[in-house]
Backbone as XML, in Angstrom:
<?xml version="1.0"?>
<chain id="A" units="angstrom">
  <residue number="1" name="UNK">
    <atom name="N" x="0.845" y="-1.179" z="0.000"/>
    <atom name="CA" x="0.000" y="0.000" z="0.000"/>
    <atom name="C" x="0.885" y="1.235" z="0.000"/>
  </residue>
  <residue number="2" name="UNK">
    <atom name="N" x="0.556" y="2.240" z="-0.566"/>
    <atom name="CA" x="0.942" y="3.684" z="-0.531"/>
    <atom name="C" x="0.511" y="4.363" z="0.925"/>
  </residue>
  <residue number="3" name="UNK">
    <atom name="N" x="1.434" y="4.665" z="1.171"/>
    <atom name="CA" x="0.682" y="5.796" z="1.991"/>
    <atom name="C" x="0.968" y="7.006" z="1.595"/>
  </residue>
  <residue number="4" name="UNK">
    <atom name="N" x="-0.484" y="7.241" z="2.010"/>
    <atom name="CA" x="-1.043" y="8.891" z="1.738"/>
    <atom name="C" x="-0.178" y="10.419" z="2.323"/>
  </residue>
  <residue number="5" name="UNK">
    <atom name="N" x="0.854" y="10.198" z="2.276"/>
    <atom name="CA" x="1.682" y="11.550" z="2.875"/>
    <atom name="C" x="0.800" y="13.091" z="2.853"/>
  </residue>
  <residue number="6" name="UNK">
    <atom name="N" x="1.244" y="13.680" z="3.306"/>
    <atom name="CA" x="0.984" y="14.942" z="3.700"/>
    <atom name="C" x="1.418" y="15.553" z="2.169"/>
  </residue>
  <residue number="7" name="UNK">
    <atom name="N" x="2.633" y="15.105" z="1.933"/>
    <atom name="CA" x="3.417" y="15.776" z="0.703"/>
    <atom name="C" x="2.562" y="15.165" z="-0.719"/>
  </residue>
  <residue number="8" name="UNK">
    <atom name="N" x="2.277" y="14.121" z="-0.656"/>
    <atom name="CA" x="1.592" y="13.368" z="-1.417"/>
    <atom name="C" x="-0.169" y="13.956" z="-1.608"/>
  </residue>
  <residue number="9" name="UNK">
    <atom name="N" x="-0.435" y="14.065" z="-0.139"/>
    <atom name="CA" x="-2.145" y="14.978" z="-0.282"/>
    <atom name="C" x="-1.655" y="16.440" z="-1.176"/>
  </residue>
  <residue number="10" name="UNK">
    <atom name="N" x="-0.294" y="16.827" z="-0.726"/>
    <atom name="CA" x="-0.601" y="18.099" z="-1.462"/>
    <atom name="C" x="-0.415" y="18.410" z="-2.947"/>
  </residue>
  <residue number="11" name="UNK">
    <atom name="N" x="0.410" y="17.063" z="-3.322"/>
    <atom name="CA" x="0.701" y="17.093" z="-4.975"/>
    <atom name="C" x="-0.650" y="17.049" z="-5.415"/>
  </residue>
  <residue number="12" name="UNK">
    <atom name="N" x="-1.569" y="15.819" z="-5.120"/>
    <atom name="CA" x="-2.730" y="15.671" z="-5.486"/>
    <atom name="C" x="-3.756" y="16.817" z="-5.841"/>
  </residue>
  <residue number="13" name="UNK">
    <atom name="N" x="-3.421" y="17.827" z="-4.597"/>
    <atom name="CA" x="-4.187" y="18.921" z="-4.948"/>
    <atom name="C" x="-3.837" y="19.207" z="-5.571"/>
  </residue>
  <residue number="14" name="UNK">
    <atom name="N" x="-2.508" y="20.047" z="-6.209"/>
    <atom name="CA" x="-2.287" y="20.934" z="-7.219"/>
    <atom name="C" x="-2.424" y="20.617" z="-8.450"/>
  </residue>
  <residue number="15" name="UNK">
    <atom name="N" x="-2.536" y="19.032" z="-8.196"/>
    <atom name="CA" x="-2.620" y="18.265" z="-9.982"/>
    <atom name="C" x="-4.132" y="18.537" z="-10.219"/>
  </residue>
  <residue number="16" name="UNK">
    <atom name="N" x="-4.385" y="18.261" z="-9.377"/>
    <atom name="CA" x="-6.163" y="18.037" z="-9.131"/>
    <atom name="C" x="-6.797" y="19.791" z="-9.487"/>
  </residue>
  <residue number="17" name="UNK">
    <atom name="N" x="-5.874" y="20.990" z="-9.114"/>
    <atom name="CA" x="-6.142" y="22.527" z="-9.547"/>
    <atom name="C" x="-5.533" y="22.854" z="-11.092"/>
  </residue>
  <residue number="18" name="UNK">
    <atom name="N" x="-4.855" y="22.038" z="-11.121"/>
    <atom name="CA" x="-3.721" y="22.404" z="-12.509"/>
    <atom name="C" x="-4.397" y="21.725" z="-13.847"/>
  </residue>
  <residue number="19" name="UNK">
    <atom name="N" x="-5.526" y="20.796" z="-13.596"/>
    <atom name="CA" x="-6.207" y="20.163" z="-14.804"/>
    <atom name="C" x="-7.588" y="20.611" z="-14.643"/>
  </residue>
  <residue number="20" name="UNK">
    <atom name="N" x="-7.879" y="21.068" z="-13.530"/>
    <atom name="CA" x="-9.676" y="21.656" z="-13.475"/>
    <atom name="C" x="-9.950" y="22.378" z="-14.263"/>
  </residue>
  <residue number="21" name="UNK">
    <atom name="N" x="-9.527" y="23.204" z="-14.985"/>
    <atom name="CA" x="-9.717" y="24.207" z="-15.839"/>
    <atom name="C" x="-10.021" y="23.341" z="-17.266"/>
  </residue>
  <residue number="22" name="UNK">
    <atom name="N" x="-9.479" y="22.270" z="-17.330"/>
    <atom name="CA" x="-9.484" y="21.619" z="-19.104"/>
    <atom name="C" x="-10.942" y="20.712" z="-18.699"/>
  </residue>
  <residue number="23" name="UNK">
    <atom name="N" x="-11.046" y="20.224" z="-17.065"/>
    <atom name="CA" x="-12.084" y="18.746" z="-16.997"/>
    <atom name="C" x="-13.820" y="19.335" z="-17.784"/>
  </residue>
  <residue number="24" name="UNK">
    <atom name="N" x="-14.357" y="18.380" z="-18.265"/>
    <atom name="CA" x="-15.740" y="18.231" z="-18.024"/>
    <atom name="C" x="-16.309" y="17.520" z="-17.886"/>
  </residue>
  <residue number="25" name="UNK">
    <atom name="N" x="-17.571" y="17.685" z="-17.806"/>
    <atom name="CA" x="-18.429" y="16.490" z="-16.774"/>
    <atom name="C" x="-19.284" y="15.862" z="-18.254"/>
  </residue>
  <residue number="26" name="UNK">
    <atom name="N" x="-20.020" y="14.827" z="-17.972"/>
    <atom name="CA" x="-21.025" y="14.791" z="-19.018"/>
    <atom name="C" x="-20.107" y="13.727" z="-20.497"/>
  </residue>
  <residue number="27" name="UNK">
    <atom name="N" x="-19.617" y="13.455" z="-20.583"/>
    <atom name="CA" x="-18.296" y="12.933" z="-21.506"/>
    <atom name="C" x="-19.265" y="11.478" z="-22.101"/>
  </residue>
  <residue number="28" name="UNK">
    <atom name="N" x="-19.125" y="11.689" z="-23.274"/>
    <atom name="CA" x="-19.421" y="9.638" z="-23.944"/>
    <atom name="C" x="-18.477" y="9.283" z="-24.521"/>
  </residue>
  <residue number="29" name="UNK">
    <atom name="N" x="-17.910" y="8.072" z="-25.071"/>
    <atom name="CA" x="-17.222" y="7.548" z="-25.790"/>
    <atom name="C" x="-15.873" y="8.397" z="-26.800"/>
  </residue>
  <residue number="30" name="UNK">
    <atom name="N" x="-16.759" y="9.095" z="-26.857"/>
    <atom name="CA" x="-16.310" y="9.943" z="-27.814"/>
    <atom name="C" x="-15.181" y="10.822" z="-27.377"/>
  </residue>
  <residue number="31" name="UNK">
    <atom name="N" x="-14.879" y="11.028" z="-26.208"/>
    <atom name="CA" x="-14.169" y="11.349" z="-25.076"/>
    <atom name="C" x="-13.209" y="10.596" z="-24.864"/>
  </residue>
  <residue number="32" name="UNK">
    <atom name="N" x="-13.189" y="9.672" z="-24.904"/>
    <atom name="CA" x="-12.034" y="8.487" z="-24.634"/>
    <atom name="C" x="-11.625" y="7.710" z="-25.810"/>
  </residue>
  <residue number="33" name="UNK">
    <atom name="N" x="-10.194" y="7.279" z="-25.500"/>
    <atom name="CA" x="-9.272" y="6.201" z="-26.890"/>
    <atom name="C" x="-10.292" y="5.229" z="-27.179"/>
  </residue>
  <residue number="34" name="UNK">
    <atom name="N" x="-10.876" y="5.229" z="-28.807"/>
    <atom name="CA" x="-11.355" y="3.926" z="-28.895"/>
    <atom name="C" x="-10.509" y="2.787" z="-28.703"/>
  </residue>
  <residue number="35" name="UNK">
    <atom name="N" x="-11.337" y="1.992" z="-28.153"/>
    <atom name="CA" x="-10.403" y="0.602" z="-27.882"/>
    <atom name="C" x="-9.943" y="-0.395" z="-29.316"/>
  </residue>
  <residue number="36" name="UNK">
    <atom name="N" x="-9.005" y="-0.459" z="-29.647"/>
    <atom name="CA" x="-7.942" y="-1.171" z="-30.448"/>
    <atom name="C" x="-9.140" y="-2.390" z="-30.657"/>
  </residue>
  <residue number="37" name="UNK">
    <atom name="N" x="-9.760" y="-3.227" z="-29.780"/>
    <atom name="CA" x="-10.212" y="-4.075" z="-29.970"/>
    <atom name="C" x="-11.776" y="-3.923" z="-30.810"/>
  </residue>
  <residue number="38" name="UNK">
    <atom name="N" x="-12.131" y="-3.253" z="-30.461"/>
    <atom name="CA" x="-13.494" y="-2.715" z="-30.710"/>
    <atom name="C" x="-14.342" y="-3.097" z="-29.330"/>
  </residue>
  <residue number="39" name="UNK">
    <atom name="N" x="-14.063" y="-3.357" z="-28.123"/>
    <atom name="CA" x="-14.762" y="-3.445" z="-27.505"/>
    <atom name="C" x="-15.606" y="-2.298" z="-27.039"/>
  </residue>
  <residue number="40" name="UNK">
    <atom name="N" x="-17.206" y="-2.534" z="-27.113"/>
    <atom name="CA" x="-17.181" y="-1.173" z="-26.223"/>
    <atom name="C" x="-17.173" y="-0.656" z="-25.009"/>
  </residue>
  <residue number="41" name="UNK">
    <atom name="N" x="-17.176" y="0.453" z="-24.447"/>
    <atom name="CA" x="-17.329" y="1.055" z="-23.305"/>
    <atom name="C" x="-18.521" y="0.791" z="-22.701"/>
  </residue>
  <residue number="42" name="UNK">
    <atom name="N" x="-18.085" y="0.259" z="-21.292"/>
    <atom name="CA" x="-19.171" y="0.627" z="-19.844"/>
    <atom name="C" x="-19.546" y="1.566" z="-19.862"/>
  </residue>
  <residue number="43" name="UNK">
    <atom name="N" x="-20.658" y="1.988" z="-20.401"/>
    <atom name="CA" x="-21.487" y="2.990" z="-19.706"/>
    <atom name="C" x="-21.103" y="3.529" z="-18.392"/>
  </residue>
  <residue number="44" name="UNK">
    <atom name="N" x="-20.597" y="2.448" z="-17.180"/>
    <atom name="CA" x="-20.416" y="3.057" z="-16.079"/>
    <atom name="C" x="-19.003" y="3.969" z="-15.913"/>
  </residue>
  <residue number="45" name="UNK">
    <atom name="N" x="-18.682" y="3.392" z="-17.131"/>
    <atom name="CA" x="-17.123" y="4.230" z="-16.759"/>
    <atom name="C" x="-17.141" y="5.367" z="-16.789"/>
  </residue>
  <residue number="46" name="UNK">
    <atom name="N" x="-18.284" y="5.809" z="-17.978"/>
    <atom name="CA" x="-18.722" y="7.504" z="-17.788"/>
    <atom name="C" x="-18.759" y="8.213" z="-16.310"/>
  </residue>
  <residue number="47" name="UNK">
    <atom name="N" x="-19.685" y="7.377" z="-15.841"/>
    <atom name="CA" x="-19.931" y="7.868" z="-14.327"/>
    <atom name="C" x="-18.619" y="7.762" z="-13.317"/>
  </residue>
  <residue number="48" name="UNK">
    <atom name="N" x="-18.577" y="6.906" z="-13.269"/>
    <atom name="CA" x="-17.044" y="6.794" z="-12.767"/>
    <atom name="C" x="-15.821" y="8.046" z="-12.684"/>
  </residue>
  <residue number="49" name="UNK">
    <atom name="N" x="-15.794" y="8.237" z="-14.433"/>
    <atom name="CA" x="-14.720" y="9.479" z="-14.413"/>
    <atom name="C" x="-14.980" y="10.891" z="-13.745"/>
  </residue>
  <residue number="50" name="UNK">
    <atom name="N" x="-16.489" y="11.056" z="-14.098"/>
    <atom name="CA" x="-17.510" y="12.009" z="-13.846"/>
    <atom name="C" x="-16.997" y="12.778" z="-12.362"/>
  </residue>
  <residue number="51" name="UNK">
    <atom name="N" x="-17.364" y="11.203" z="-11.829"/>
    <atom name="CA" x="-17.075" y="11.404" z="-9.780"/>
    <atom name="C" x="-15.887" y="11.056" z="-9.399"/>
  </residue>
  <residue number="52" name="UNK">
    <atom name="N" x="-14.948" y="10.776" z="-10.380"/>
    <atom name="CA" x="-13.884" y="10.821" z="-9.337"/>
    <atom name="C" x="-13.131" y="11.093" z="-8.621"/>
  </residue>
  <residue number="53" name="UNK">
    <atom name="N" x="-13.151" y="12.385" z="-8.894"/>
    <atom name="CA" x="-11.973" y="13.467" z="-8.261"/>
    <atom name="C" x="-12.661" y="13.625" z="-7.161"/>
  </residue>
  <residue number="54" name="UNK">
    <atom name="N" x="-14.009" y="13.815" z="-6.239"/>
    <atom name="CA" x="-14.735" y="14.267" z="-5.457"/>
    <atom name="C" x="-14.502" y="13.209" z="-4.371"/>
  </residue>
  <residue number="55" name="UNK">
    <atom name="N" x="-14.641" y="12.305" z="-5.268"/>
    <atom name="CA" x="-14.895" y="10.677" z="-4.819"/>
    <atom name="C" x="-13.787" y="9.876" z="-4.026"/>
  </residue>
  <residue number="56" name="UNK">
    <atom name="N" x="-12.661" y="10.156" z="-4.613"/>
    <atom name="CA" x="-11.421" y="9.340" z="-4.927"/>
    <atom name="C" x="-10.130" y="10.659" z="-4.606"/>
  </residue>
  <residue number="57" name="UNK">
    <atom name="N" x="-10.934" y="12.202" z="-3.872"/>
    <atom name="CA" x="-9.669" y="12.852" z="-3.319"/>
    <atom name="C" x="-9.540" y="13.218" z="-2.109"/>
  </residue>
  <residue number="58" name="UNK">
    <atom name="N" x="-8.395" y="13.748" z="-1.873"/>
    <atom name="CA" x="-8.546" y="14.697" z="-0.050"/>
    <atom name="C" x="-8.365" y="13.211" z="0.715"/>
  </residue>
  <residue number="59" name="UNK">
    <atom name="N" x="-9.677" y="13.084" z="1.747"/>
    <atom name="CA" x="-9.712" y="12.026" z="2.161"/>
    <atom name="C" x="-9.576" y="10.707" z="2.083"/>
  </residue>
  <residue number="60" name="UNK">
    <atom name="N" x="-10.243" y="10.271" z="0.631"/>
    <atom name="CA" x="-10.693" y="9.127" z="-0.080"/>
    <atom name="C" x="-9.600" y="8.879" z="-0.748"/>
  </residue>
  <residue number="61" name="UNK">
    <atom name="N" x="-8.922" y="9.715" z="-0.587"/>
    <atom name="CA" x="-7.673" y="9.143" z="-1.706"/>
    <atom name="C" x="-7.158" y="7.884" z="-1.287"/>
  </residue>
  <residue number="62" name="UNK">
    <atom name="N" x="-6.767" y="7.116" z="-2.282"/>
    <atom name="CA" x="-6.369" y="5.304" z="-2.212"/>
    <atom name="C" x="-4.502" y="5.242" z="-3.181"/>
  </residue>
  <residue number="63" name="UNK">
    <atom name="N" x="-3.900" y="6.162" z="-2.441"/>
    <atom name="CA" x="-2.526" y="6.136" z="-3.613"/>
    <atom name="C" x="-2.189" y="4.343" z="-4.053"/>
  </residue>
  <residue number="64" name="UNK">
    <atom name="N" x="-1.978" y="4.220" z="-5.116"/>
    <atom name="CA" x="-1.788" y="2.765" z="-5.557"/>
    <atom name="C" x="-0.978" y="2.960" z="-6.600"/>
  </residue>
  <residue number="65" name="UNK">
    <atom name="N" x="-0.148" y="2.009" z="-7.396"/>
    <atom name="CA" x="0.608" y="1.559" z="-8.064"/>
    <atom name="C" x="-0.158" y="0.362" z="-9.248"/>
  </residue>
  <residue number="66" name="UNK">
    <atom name="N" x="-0.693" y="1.293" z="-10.220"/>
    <atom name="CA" x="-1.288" y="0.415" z="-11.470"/>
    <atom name="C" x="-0.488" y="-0.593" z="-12.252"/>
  </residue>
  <residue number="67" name="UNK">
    <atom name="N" x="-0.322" y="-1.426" z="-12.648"/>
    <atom name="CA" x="0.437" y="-2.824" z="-13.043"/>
    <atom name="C" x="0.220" y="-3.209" z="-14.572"/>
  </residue>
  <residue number="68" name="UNK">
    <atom name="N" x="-1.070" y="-2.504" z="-14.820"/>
    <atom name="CA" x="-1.816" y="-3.093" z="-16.125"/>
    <atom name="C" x="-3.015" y="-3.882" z="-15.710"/>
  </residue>
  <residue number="69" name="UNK">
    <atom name="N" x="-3.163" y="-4.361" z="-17.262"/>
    <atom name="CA" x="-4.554" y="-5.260" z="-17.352"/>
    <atom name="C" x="-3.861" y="-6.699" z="-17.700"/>
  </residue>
  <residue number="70" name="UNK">
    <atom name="N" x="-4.879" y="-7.813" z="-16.679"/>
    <atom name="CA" x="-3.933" y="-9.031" z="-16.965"/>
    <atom name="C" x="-5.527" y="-10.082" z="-17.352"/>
  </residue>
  <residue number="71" name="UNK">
    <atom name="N" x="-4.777" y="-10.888" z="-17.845"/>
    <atom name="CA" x="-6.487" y="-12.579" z="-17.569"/>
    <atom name="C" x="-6.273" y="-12.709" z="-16.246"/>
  </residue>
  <residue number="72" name="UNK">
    <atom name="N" x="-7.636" y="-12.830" z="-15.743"/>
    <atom name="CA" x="-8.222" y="-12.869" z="-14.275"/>
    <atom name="C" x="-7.137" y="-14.284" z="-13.901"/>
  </residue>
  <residue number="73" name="UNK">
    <atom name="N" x="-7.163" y="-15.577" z="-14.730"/>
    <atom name="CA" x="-6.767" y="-16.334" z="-14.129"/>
    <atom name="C" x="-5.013" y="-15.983" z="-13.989"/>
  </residue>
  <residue number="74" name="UNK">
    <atom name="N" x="-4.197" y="-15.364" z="-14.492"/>
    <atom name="CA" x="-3.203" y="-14.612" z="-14.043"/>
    <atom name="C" x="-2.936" y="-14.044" z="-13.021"/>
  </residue>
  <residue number="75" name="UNK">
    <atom name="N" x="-3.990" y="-12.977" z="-13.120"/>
    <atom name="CA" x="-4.135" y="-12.087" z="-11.892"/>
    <atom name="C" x="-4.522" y="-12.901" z="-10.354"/>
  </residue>
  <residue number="76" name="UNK">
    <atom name="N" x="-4.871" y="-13.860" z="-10.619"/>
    <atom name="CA" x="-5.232" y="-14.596" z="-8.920"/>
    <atom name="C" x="-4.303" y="-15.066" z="-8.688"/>
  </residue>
  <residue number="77" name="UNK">
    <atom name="N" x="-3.130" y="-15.825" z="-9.656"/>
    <atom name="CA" x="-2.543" y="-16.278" z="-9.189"/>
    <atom name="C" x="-1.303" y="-15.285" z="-8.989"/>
  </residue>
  <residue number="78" name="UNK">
    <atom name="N" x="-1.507" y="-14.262" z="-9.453"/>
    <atom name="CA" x="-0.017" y="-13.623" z="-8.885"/>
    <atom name="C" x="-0.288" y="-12.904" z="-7.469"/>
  </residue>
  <residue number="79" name="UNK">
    <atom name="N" x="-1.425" y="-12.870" z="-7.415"/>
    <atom name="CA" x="-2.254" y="-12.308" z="-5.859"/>
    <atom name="C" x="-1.699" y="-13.074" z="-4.947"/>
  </residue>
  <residue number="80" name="UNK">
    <atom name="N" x="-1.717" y="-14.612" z="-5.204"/>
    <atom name="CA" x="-1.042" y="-15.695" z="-4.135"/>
    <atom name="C" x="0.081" y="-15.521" z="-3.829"/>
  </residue>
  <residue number="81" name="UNK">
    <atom name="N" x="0.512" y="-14.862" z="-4.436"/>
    <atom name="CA" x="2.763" y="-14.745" z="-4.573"/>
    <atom name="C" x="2.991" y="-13.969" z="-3.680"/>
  </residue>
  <residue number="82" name="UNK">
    <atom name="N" x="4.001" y="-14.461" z="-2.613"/>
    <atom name="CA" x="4.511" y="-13.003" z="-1.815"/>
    <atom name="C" x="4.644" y="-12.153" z="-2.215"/>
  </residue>
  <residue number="83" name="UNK">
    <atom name="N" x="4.241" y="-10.580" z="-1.330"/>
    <atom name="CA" x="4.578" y="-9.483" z="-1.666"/>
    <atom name="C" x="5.324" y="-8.953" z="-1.368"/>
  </residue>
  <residue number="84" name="UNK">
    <atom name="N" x="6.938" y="-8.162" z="-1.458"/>
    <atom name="CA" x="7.381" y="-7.394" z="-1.295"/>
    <atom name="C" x="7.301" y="-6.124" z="-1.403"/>
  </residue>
  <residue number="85" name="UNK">
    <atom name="N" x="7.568" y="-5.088" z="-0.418"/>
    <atom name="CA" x="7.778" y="-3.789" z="-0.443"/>
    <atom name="C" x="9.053" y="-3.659" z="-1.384"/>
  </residue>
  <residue number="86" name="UNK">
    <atom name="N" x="9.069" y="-2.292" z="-1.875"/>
    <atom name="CA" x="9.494" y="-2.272" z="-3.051"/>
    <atom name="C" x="9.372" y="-0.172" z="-2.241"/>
  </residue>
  <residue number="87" name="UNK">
    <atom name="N" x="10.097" y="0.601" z="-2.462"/>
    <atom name="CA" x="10.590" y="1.945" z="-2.863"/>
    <atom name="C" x="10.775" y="2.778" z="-4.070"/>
  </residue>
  <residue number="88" name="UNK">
    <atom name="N" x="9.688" y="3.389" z="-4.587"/>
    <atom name="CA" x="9.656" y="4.095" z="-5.862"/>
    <atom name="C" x="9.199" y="5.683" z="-5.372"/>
  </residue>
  <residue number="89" name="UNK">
    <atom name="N" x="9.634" y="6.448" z="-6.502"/>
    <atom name="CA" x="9.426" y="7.925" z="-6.591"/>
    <atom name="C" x="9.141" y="8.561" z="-8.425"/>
  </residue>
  <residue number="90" name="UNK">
    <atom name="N" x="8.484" y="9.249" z="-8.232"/>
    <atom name="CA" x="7.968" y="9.972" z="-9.547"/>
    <atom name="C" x="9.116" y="11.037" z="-10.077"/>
  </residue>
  <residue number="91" name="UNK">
    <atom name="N" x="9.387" y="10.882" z="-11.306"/>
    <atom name="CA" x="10.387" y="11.685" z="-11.829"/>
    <atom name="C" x="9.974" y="12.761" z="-12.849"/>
  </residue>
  <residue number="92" name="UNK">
    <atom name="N" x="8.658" y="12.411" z="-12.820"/>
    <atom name="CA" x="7.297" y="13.286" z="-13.691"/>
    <atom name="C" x="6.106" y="13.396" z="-13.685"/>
  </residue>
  <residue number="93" name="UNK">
    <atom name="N" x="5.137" y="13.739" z="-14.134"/>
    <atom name="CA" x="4.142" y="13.546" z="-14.204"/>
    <atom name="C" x="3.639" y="13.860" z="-15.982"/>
  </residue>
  <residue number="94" name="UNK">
    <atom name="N" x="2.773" y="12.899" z="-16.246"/>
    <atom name="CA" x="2.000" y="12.874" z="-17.557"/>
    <atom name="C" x="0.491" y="12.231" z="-17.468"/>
  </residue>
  <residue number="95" name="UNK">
    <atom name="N" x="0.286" y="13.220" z="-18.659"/>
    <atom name="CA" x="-1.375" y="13.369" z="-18.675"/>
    <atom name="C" x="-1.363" y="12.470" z="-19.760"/>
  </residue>
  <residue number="96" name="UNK">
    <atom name="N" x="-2.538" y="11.708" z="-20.052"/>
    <atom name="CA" x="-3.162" y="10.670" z="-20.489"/>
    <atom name="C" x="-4.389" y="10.925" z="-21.086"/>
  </residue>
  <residue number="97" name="UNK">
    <atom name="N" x="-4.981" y="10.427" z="-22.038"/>
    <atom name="CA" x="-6.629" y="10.721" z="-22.375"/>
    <atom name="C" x="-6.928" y="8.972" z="-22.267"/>
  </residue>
  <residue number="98" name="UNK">
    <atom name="N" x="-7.843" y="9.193" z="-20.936"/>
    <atom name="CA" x="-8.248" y="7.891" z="-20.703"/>
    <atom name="C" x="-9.026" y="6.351" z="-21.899"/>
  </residue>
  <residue number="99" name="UNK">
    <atom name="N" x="-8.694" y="5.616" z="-21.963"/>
    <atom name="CA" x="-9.252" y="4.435" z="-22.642"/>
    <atom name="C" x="-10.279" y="4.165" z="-22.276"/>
  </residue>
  <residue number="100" name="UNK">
    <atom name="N" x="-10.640" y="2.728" z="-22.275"/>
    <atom name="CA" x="-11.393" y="1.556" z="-22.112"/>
    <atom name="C" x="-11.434" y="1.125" z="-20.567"/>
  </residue>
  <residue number="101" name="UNK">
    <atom name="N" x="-12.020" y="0.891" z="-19.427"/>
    <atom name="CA" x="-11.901" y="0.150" z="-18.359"/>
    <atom name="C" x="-11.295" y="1.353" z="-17.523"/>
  </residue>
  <residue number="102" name="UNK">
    <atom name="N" x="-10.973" y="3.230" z="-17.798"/>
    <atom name="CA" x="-10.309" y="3.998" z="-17.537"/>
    <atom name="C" x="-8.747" y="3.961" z="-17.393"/>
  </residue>
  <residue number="103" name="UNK">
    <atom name="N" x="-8.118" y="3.062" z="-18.613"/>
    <atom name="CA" x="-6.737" y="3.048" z="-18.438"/>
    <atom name="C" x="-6.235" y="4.268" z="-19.260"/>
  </residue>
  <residue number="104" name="UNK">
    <atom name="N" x="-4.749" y="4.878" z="-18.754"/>
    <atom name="CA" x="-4.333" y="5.745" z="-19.696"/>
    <atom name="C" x="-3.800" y="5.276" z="-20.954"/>
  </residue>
  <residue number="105" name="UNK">
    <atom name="N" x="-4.570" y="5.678" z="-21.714"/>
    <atom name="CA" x="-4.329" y="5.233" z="-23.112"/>
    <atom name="C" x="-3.548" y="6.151" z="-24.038"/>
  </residue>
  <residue number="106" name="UNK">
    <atom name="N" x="-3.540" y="7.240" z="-24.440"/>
    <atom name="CA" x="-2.910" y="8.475" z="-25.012"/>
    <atom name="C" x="-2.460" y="9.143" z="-24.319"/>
  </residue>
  <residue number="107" name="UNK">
    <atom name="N" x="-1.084" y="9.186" z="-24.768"/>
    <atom name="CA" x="0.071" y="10.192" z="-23.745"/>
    <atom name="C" x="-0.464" y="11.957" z="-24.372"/>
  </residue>
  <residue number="108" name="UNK">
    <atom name="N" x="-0.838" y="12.952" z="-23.592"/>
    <atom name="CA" x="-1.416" y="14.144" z="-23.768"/>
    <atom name="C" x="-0.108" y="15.366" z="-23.827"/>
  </residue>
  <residue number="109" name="UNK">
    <atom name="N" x="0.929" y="15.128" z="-22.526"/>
    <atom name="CA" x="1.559" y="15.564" z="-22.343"/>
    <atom name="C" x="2.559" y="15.445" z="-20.829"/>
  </residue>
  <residue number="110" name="UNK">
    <atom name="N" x="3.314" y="15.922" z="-20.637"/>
    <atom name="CA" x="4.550" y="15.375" z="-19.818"/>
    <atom name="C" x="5.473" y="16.842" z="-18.716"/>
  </residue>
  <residue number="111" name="UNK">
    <atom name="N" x="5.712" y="16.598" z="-17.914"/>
    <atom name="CA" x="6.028" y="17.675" z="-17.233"/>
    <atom name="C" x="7.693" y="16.767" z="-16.315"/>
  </residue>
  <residue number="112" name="UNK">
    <atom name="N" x="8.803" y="16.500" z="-16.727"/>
    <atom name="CA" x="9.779" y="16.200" z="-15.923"/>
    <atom name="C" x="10.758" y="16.659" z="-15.588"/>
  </residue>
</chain>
């Protein structure tokens, strides 16, 4: 698990002030990377993106370390595997125009 630092709540904010100006609410498909596959989009993911910053900041924040998308039967079994702690730090930050399932799919731009 991440923990939520003080220094860490406050990046969040400023990322979270530094993109408010571009966000909107209300978004379909059309908004996000079509998926390579043709699959389509959850409906819920709309909602999802909609609330997340409200949802998912300040308090609620859950800092985590994304891995990708794997087959479920993959993914359980690497769940079983010891975990090690592990020490990482950000050497940038980049914006994304979200995909399919809300992964970052299109690199937007980069700040390092």
């Amino acid at each position: 698990m991440v923990e939520p630092s003080t220094d860490l709540l406050a990046l969040q904010e400023k990322v979270i002030e530094a993109v408010t100006p571009f966000s909107r609410t209300g978004g379909s498909q059309s908004a996000f990377v079509p998926d390579a596959t043709g699959t389509p989009f959850d409906p819920q993911l709309f909602k999802y993106v909609d609330s997340f910053v409200p949802a998912r900041s300040g308090g609620n924040y859950n800092p985590h370390v994304t891995i990708g998308i794997a087959p479920i039967a993959w993914l359980r079994n690497f769940e079983k595997q010891p975990f090690q702690d592990f020490t990482f730090h950000a050497k940038g930050i980049e914006v994304y125009q979200l995909g399919n399932f809300g992964t970052a799919s299109k690199r937007l731009g980069t700040n390092k």
